[in-house]
C-alpha positions as CSV (number, residue, x, y, z in Angstrom):
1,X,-8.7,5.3,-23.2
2,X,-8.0,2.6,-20.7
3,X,-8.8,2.8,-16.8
4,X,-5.1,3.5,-16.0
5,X,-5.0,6.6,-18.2
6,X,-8.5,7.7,-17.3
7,X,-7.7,7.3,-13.3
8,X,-4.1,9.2,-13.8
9,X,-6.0,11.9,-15.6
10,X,-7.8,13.0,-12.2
11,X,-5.5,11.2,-9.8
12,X,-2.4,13.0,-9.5
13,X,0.8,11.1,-9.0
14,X,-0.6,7.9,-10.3
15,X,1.0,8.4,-13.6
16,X,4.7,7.5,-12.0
17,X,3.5,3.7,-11.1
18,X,2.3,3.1,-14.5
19,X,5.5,4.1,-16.9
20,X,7.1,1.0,-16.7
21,X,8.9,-1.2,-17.8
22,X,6.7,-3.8,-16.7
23,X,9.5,-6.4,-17.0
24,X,8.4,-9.3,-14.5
25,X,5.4,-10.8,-13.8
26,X,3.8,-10.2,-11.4
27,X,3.6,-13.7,-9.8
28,X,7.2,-13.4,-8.7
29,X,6.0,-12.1,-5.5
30,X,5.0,-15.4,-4.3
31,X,8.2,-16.6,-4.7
32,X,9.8,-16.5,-1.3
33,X,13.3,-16.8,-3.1
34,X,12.3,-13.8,-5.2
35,X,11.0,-12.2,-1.8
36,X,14.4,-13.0,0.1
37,X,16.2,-10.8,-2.6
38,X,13.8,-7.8,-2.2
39,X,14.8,-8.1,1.6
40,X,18.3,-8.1,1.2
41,X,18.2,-5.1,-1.2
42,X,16.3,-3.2,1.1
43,X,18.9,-4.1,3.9
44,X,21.5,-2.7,2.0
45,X,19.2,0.5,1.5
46,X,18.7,0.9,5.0
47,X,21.8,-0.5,6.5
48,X,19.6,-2.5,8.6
49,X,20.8,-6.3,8.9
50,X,17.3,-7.5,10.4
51,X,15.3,-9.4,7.7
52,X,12.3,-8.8,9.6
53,X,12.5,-5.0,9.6
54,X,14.0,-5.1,5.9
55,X,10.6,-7.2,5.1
56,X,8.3,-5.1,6.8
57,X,9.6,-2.0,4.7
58,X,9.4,-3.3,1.8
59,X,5.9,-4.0,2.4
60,X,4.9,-1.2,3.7
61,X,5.9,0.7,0.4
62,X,4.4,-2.7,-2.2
63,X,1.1,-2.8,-0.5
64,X,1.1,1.1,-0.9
65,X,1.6,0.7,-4.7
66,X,-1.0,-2.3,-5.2
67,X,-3.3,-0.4,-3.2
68,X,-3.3,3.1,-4.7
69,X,-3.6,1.7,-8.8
70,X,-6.7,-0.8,-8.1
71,X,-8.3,1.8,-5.3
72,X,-7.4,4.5,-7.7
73,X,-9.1,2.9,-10.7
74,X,-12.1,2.1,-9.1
75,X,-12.7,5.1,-7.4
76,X,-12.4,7.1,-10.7
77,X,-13.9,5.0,-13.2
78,X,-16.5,2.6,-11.5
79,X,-14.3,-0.4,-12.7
80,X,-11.2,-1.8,-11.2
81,X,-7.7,-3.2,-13.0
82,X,-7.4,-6.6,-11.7
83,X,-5.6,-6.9,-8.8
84,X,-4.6,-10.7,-9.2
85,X,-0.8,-11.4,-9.6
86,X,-2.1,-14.2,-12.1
87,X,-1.2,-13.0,-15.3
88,X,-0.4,-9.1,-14.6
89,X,3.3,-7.4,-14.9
90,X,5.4,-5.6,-12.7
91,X,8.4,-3.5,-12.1
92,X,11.3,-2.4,-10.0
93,X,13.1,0.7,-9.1
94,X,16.2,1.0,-8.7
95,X,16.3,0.7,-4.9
96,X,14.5,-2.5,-5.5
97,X,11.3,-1.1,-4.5
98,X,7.8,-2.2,-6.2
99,X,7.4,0.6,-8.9
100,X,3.9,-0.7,-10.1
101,X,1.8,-3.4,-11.3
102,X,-0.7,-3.9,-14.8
103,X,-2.7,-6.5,-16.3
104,X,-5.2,-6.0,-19.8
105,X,-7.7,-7.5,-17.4
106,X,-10.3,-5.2,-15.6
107,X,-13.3,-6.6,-13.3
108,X,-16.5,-5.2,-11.7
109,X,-15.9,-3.4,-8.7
110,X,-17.8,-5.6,-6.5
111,X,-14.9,-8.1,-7.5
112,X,-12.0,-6.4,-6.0
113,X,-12.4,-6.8,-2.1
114,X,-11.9,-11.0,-3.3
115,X,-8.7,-10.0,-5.6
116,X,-7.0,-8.2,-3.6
117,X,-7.9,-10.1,-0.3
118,X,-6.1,-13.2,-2.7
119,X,-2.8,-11.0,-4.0
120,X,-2.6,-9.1,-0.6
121,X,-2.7,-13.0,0.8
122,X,-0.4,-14.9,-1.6
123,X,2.4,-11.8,-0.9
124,X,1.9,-11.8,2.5
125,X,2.7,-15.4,3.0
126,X,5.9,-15.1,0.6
127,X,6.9,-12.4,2.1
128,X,6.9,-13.8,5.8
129,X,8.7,-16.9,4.8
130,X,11.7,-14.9,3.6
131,X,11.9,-12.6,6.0
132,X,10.0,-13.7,9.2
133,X,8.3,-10.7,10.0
134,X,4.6,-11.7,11.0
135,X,1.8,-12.1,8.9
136,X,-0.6,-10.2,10.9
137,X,1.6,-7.5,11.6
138,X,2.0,-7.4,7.4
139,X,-1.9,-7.8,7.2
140,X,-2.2,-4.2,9.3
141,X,0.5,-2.8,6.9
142,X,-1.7,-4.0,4.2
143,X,-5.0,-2.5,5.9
144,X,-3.3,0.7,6.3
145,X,-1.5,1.5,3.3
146,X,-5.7,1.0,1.6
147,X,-6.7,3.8,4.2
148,X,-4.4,5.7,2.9
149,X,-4.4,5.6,-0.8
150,X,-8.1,5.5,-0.8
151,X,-8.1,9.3,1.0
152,X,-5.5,10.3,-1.2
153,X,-7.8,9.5,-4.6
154,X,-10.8,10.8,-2.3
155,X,-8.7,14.2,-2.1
156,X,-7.8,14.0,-5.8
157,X,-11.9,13.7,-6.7
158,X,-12.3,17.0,-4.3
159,X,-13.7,15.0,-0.6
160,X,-11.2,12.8,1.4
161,X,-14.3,11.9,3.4
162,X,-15.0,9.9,0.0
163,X,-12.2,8.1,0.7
164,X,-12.0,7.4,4.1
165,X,-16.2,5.4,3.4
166,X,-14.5,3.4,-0.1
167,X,-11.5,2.4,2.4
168,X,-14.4,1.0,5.6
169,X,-16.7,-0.5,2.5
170,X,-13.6,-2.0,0.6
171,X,-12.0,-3.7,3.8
172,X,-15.7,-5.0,5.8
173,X,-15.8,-7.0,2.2
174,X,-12.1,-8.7,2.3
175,X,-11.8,-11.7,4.5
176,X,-8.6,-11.5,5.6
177,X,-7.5,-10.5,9.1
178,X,-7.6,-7.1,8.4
179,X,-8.0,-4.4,10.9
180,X,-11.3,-2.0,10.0
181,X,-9.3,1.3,9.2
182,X,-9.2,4.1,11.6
183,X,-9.8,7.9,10.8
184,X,-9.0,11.2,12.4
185,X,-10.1,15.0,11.6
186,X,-7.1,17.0,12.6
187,X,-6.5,20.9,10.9
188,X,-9.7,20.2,8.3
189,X,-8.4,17.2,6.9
190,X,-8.3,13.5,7.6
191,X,-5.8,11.0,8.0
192,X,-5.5,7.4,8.5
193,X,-5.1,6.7,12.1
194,X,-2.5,4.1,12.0
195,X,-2.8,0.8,13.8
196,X,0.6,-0.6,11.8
197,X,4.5,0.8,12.0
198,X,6.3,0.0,9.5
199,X,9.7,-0.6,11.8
200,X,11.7,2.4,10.0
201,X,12.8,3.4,13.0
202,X,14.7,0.8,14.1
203,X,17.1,1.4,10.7
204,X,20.1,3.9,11.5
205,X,19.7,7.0,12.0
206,X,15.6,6.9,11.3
207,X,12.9,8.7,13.5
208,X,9.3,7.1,14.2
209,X,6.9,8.6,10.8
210,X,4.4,11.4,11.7
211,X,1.6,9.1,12.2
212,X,3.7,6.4,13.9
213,X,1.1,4.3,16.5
214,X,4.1,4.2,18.8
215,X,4.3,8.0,19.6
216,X,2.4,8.9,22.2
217,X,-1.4,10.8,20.9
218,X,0.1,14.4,21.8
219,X,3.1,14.1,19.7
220,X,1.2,12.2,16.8
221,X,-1.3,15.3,17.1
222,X,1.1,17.9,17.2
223,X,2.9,16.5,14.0
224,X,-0.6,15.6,12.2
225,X,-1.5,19.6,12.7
226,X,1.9,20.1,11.2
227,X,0.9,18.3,8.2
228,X,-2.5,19.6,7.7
229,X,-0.9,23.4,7.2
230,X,0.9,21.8,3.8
């Protein structure tokens, strides 16, 4: 059994980023040409001329994919799938979205904070050059989407608080500007406390998300208590 089918066997939801087709490689996404299209697709997604915002979100959803198969793999088996675009495959969805990443390659786990500091870094400068939306601001993207994905395979293994330490432990080891990620108890269960925004709200007709840095604390409580009920 590899890692992937060993992690999607207690991770649930995992098993959608690793069906394929796995038709480009994965190196594409440090082509800022290759970049410029994903940010023109997700314009016409959005209706949202701004190549900025249109880069932004379509970060905010990759780093969320890269994230949650190489925490998700580590977490669950003590070994991680190789992060590094070098050599690995990739696919689209149809809105032109990242849909997931694999490589035959796996590492030690004390690897992975230099791998995906490099992928997370090599995208992050593509990325910026096609759609000038700031590299720092794509760094605390980056920063969140690992809090995230590393409470969601902590909840999946019974203990988001198991999360929540990988995420601290994972990031204090990368060397990239990246924010230490933020934590809150709300209901009984813990979220990321967001220091990034992905811009959605800016597209037509979109609301700030739930956990949106720009709402003010009592309205980001209120809708975090919502979302601890479900």
């Amino acid at each position: 059994m590899t890692i992937y089918a060993e992690a999607a066997k207690r991770v649930p939801g995992l098993e959608e980023y690793l069906q394929g087709p796995f038709d480009l490689p994965s190196s594409s996404m440090l082509d800022p040409d290759w970049m410029r299209a994903r940010v023109v697709e997700t314009g016409r997604r959005w209706n949202c001329a701004d190549a900025r915002v249109n880069g932004t979100l379509w970060w905010y959803s990759a780093s969320s994919t890269l994230a949650f198969v190489a925490v998700a793999t580590v977490m669950v088996t003590g070994e991680a799938a190789d992060p590094s675009l070098e050599g690995a495959r990739c696919f689209l969805r149809s809105n032109g979205y990242l849909g997931g990443v694999m490589t035959d390659r796996t590492i030690d786990a004390e690897l992975m904070p230099e791998k995906l500091n490099s992928a997370f870094t090599g995208i992050i400068g593509a990325l910026s050059a096609a759609s000038g939306a700031r590299s720092r601001a794509l760094w605390a993207i980056g920063g969140d989407s690992i809090a995230n994905r590393s409470l969601d395979v902590g909840a999946a293994l019974g203990d988001r608080s198991l999360g929540s330490a990988f995420a601290e432990q994972l990031v204090e080891r990368m060397t990239a500007p990246l924010p230490a990620p933020r934590f809150v108890d709300v209901g009984g269960r813990r979220f990321t406390r967001r220091c990034s925004c992905c811009l959605l709200y800016l597209t037509e007709g979109a609301d700030k998300c739930t956990s949106c840095p720009r709402r003010s604390p009592s309205d980001r409580l209120r809708g975090l208590e919502a979302a601890a009920r479900y």
